[in-house]
Structures are given as structure tokens and as C-alpha cells.
N, C-alpha and C positions, 0 to 999 in steps of 0.2 A: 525284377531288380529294384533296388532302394539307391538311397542320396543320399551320403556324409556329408552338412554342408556345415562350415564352420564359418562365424562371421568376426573380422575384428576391424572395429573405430578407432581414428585417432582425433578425439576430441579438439587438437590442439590443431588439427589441418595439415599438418607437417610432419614431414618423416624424416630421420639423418642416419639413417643405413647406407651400407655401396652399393648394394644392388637392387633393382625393381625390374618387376614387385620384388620380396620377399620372398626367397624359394621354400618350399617346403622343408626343407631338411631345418631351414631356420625356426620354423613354423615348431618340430618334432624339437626343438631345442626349449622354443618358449613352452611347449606343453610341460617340458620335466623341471624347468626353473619354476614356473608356479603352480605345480606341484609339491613342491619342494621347499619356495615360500621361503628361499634365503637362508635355511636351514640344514644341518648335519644329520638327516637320517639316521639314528640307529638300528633301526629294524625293515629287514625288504615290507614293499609293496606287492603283495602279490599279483592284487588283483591288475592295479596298474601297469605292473610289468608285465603283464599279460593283453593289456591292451595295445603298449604301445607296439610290442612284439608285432602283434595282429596289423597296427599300423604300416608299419614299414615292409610288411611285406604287400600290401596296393599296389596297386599302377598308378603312377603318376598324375595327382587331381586337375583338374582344370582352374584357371586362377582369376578370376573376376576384380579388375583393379581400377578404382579411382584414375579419372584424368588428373594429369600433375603436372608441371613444370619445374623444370630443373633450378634451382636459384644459384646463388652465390655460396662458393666453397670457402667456408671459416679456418681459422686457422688459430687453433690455441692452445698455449702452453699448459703440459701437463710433467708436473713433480715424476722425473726418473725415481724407480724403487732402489734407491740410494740414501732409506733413512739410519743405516748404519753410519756413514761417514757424518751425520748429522748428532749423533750419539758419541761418538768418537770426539769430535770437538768438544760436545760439552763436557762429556768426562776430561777432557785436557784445559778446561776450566777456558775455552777459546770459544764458544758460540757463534755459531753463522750470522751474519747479518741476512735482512733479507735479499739483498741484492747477491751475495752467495749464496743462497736458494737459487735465487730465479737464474741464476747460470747453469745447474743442473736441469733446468727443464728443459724436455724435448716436445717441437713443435710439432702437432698432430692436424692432419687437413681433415673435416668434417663436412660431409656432403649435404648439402639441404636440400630438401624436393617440397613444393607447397602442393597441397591436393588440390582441386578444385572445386568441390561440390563435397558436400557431408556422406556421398555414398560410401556402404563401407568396404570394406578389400577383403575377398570371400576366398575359400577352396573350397571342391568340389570334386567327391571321391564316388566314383558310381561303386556301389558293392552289392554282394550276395542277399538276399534275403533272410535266410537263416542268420549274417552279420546285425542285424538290427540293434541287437542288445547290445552285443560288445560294443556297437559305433556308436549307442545311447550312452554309454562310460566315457568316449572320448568326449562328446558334446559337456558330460558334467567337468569332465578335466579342464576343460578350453574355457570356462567360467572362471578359474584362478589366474588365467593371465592378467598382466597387470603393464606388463613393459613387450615391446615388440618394433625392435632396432636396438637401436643405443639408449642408455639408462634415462634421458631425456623423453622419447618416445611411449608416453602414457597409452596404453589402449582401455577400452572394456570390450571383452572377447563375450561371445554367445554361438550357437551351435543348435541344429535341429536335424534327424533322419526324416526325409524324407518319399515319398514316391513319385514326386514328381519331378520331372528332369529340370534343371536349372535353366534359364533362358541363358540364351549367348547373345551377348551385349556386343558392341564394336570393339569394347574394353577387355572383353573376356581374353587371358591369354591359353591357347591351347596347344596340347602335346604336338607337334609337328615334325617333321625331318629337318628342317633347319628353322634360324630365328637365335633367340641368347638361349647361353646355356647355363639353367640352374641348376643345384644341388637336389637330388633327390635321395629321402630314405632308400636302406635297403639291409636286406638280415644282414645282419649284428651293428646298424646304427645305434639302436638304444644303448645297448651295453657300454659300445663308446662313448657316447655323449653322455651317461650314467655316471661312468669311471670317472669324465672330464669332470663331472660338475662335484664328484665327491671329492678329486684330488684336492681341490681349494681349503677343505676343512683340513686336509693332514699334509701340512706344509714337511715335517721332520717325520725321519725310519729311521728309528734310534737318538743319535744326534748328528745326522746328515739331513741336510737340505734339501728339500727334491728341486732338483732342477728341470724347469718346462710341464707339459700337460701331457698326457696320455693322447695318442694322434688321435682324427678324427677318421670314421667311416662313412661313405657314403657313395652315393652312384652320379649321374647327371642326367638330365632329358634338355632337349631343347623346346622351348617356348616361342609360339608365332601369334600376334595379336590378331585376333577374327577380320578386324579391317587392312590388315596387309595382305598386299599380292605375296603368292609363292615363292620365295625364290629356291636354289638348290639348298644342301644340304652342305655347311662348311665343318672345315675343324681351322682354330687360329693356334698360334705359338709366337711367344718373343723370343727372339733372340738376345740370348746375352752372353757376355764373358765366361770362357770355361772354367772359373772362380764363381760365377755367380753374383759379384756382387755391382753388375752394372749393366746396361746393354753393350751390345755387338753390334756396331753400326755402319753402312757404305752406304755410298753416293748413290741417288738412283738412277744414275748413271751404269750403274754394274747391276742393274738388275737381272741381267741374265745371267752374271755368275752366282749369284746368290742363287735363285732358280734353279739351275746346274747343280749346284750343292745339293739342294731340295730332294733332286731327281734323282740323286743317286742313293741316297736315303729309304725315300720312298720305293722305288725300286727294288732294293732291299726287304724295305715291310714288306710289299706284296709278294714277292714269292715262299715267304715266310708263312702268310693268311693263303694265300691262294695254292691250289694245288696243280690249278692247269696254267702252264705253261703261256698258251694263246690267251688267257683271260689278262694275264699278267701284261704282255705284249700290248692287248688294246688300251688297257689304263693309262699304257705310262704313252699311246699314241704311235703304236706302229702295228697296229690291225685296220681295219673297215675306217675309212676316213669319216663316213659319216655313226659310228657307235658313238657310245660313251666313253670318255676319260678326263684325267683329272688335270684341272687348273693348279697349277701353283701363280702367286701371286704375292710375291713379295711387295709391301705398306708402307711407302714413303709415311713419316710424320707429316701431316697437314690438318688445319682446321683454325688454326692462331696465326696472326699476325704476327709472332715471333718463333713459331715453327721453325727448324731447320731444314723440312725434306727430306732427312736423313732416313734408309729403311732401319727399323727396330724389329717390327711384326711379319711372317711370313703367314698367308692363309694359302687351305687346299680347298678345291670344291670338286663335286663332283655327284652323280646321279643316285649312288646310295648311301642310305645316310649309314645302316650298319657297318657295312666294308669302312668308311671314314674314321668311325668310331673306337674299330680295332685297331686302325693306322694311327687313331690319338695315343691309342695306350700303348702303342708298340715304340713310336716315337718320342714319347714323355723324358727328357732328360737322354736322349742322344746328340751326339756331336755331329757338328756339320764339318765336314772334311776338304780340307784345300790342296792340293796336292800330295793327298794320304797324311796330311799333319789334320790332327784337329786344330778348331779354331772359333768354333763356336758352341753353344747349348741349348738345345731346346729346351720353351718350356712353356707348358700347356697355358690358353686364356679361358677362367671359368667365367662364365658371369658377362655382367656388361663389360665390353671395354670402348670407350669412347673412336678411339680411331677405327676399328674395326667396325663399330656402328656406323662411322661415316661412310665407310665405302660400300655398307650393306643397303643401307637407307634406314636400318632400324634407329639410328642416332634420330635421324630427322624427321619418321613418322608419330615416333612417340610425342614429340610436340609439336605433331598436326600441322608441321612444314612442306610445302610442297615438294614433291621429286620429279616433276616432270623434266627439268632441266640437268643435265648432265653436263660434266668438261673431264679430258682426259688429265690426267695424272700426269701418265707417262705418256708417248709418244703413239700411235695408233702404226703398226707399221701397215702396206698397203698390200691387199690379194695379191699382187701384178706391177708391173710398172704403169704409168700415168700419162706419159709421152709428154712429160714436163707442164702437167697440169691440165693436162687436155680432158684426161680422164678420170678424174681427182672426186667427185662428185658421184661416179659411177662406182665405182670400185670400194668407198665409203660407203652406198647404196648396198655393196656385194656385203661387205663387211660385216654391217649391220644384218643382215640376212643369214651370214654361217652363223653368228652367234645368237640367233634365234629371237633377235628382238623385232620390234613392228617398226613398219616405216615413221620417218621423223614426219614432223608437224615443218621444222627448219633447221639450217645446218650448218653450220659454218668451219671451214677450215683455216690452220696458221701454223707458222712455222715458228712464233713465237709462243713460250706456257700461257696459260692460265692462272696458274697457282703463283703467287709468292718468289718461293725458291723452287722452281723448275726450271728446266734446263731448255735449251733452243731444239725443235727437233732434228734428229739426223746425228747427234751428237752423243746418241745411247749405242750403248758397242750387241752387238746382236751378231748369234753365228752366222756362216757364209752363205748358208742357206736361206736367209731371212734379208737378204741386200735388195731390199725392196725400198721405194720414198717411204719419209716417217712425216708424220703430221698429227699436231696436235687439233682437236678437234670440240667443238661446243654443238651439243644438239640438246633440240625439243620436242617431248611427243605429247602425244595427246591428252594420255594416262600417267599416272606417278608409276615408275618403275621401281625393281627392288629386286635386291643380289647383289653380290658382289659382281660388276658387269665388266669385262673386257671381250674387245673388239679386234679384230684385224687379224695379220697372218702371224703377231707373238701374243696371242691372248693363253695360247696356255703357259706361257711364260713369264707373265708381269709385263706383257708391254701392250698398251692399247687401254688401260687403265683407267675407268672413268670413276668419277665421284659426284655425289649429286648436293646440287646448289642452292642456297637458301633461296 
């Protein structure tokens, strides 16, 4: 077996992309822009179009990335494509001022991340041996890149086949069952992102306007950093308005209706994917109390000081990552149903998304924050009763044990939040079967923990909720 390794610098230390790293399908974007070299193509590439083809059909590279830290999100106006009305004036002998300019601009948020060290941010494609040649075409393609993010983001790209396996750094991020989820190539991405990059030269068919891009193709893998622990395997979704044009939001307070929602959804997918019956049963938690099945966990907003608490994001987890993967794409844009009316819409989260990193711990390990500390969200409901506290300690002990974590370092319990805008416990509506004490709960263990973690007798429901603490 041989090495694809591709390397790309950002001389400048800084990146203003959304996501990190860089997934590869972005990666398969920058090899065809410089390529390409800002230019109208009149005649194919053969031989290139033959490589990249070759490209995207790989398994998913391994991705070697710079320490970074997240900076301060910019925020700057940029000229709406409204230079008709701008034309329009002047032919009517009326010219804009520029303060009528600057009210057509629509303000755009740009992310900054600073690298920390001049390393540079690698992939790394194991392949066939007889590939050597074809993969020696992609290394000379990956010397025309010139931008890699946004048009600010200068790189110089370089590239070598190799036989030696690439070392795995702490940095390195690898193909894993859960972690973020990037864009990955896959056949017929070229074509699309081909189509995308030619539409731009042929604005008019005929004298019609083309309106929008040709869509994009591509797949997803998810990505775990070498120095994280394991955790399961997620899929996330927001919710939003059956329009589309805002979220779907309740009190976490109703987390178990939302949940509920979830379930009957989900329930659905799987007997859809699944063909046995009993398999279906223990997923959704009414087979083998000690098997596998799936967490729903519906995502109050938290991490800001002016957070509302408000749920927006629902995540699933659960023991395989394929089975979850079909359930993303079977639930992608269905409705969640309130007493048979719709009322909500899924819709899928690619990539980083900052909330769902916090409750992951990936928000906080990628800047070498510690996790050993946890605080619940929502309320921990308890195994049993407590005999008004007697037993409050034991049964938090039991808790932490069904959900499969190690004993605490320290522990404390309260009946008042943690967070911000959380609520008192005992105050979260839970079915009849779950009339257990509720307590919200701060623990420490020894190790940085990671996953999306809940605790107690509503963890596969949103309740017991923890998040971990700078």
C-alpha cells in the first residue's frame, strides 16, 4: 500500500472558513478552482477529469490539522447583487448617494480561527499501489491552489506519494463512528462541483437569467481527534418552523414532549431500515434492559450569557453508527407531529455546530479545555425514590453506573440550575412512569469525559442532561 499526502500552509496563520479543519469535499473544490485558475474552460481535461473521478471514489483521508483557536466573529457589510437598481437610477439621471448604497448591504458574519504554530494542515489517503501514478497527477494539481477558505485565505499547497504511513499526531483527525461531521467526496462529486464552477461563466440561455447553482453532491464521514475519548456515535437536527424560515422552539421544560415527538418519528424510520420486528423493539427500549438503544436528547441553547435555554437542536445517539446514518437520511426534512398535526421540521446539522459541540465536549477539547467537570442541563430524574434525601447520593452513584460512566472524583447535588436560564428541578413535566425526585447535579472525575452524556431514569429522553464546564 502507498500515501496520498497533500500538504496546505496558510502563511498568514489564520483561516475564515466555518468549519475545521477543512473537509475534504472542500479540499476536491480547491483542487478544480486552481485548476481552473479563475477561468472559462473551453475544452475538457481529460486527463484531470480522470483524476479527480479516481479521487472521489477513496475512503475517506485522515486529516492532520494545526492547533487553533477560535477568535472573534467579524461582521461586514457586503454590496447585495442589486447593481441593476443602481443602473436604473443613473439612467433616470438620479444617482445613488453612497449612503443609498450602503443601505442595500447585507451583513455577513465571518469566522476567524488563528493557527498556532506554522504546521501545516495535511490529508492523507492510504491507496493501491498500482494508484501511484494517477495520485502523482493529483499532487501536481494540488500545486495550483492558491486560496483555501474564503478569498482572504492565501495558501501554498504541495503534495508527495508516499510508502510510509503518516504518523498520527494528537492533531490528527480520524475516520471514526462519531465526532463532527464533514463532507466527504463521492461518484459524481466532480461532475457537480464541475457544472458549479462552469455555471458562473454562463450567467444568460438565451436572454433568461439563470437563476441559483447547479446543487451540490457529496456524502459525509464523521471525524474524531486522536487525543479524544470515544464517545457513541450521534446524528443532530434543528428544528425549525414548517416554512423553514426560523426555528421551532419550547421551554426545556417540555423536554419530554419534544422527545415524544422524536420517538414516534424514529419509530417509524426503524421499522422502515429494520426488518425484524424485536430489533426495532429494543432500539426504541422495550427489549433486554441491559441492550442497546437510542438516546434522544433534545438541546436547550446554552453557552452565552444571553442565551435563552430555549430547545432549538434535537440529537439521537446510539451504539451504531451505520443504523444512525440511515435514520439521518430517512429523517432529513420530516415533520414532527403534535397530535397528528405537523408542527415542526427536521433538518439535518453538517459540520461543526457550536451547541452540539458543547454537549459533546468536542466544542471544548479542540481548545485544550478541560472536561473533567460536568453540570446537568436538565434535571437528573433519580433510579428510585430517595426517602427525602437519605438516599440521594446512592442512587446518583446507581445513575452514574447504568450510564456507563466511572465513579466521580466529587459530587454535588441541588435543587436549584446551574445554567443561566434553567429551571428549579422537579418542575420538568415527565410521564407517570418516571415520578421519581429530580435533581440537578455537578460532578468531577478524574479523566476529561466525552459524548453526549445523560444520566438517571429519563436519559434516553432529555432528562439528566449534562454539559461540560470550562
Amino acid at each position: 500500500m502507498a500515501w496520498l499526502n497533500l500538504y496546505i500552509r496558510y502563511p498568514s496563520q489564520s483561516y475564515h472558513g466555518a468549519e475545521w479543519p477543512p473537509s475534504p469535499f472542500k479540499l476536491m473544490q480547491a483542487l478544480i478552482a486552481g485548476f481552473n485558475q479563475g477561468r472559462n474552460r473551453s475544452q475538457p481535461a481529460a486527463d484531470f477529469e480522470s483524476a479527480l473521478r479516481w479521487l472521489e471514489q477513496q475512503n475517506p483521508p485522515w486529516i492532520d490539522a494545526p492547533d487553533s483557536e477560535q477568535g472573534t466573529t467579524l461582521t461586514v457589510a457586503v454590496p447585495n447583487n442589486e447593481d441593476n437598481l443602481t443602473m436604473a437610477a443613473w439612467a433616470n439621471g438620479k444617482p445613488e448617494s453612497a449612503n443609498d448604497k450602503a443601505k442595500r448591504n447585507a451583513l455577513k458574519d465571518v469566522p476567524q480561527r488563528f493557527l498556532a504554530d506554522d504546521k501545516p494542515l495535511s490529508y492523507h489517503w492510504q491507496i493501491a499501489e498500482e494508484d501511484a501514478v494517477i495520485a502523482r497527477q493529483i499532487v501536481a494539481y494540488a500545486q495550483r491552489i492558491t486560496v483555501f477558505g474564503r478569498g482572504i485565505d492565501l495558501v501554498v499547497a504541495w503534495g508527495e506519494v508516499s510508502n510510509d504511513t503518516p504518523p498520527v499526531s494528537a492533531q490528527c483527525y480520524l475516520p471514526q463512528q462519531a465526532g463532527v461531521a464533514l463532507r466527504v467526496p463521492v461518484p459524481g462529486s466532480f461532475a457537480a462541483l464541475e457544472a458549479r464552477y462552469q455555471a458562473q461563466f454562463m450567467p444568460r440561455v438565451g436572454n433568461v437569467w439563470v437563476v441559483g447553482l447547479p446543487p451540490l453532491h457529496y456524502g459525509t464521514a464523521r471525524y474524531q481527534r486522536a487525543d479524544q475519548p470515544t464517545g457513541k456515535p450521534y446524528i443532530a437536527f434543528q428544528l425549525l418552523e414548517l416554512h423553514g424560515k426560523g426555528f421551532w422552539v419550547r421551554d426545556a421544560r417540555q423536554t419530554n414532549e419534544v422527545a415524544a415527538m422524536m420517538r414516534h418519528l424514529l419509530d417509524k424510520a426503524l421499522k422502515g431500515e429494520l426488518p425484524d420486528p424485536a430489533a426495532v423493539s429494543q432500539w426504541m427500549g422495550h427489549g433486554d434492559v441491559n441492550g442497546e438503544r437510542l438516546h434522544i436528547l433534545p438541546l436547550p441553547s446554552i453557552g452565552h450569557e444571553h442565551v435563552d435555554g430555549l430547545i432549538r437542536r434535537v440529537l439521537v445517539t446510539g451504539a451504531d453508527a451505520e443504523l444512525l446514518e440511515r435514520l439521518a437520511w430517512t429523517l432529513e426534512g420530516s415533520e414532527l407531529l403534535k397530535d397528528g398535526q405537523p408542527t415542526a421540521r427536521l433538518v439535518r446539522i453538517f459540520g461543526d455546530d457550536t451547541v452540539v459541540g458543547m454537549y459533546t465536549g468536542e466544542w471544548h477539547s479542540r481548545r485544550k479545555l478541560p472536561t473533567c467537570e460536568w453540570v446537568s442541563v436538565t434535571p437528573v430524574v433519580m433510579p428510585g425514590f430517595d426517602h427525602h434525601g437519605k438516599r440521594t447520593a446512592k442512587l446518583m452513584r446507581e445513575a452514574l453506573k447504568q450510564a456507563g460512566l466511572p465513579e466521580p472524583l466529587a459530587m454535588e447535588v441541588s435543587a436549584a440550575p446551574y445554567q443561566r436560564h434553567g429551571h428549579r428541578a422537579g418542575s420538568y413535566a415527565v410521564p407517570n412512569y418516571l415520578k421519581y425526585p429530580q435533581y440537578h447535579v455537578r460532578i468531577r472525575w478524574e479523566k476529561p469525559q466525552y459524548g453526549a452524556l445523560a444520566i438517571g431514569a429519563g436519559r434516553f429522553r432529555g432528562l439528566g442532561l449534562l454539559y461540560p464546564v470550562l
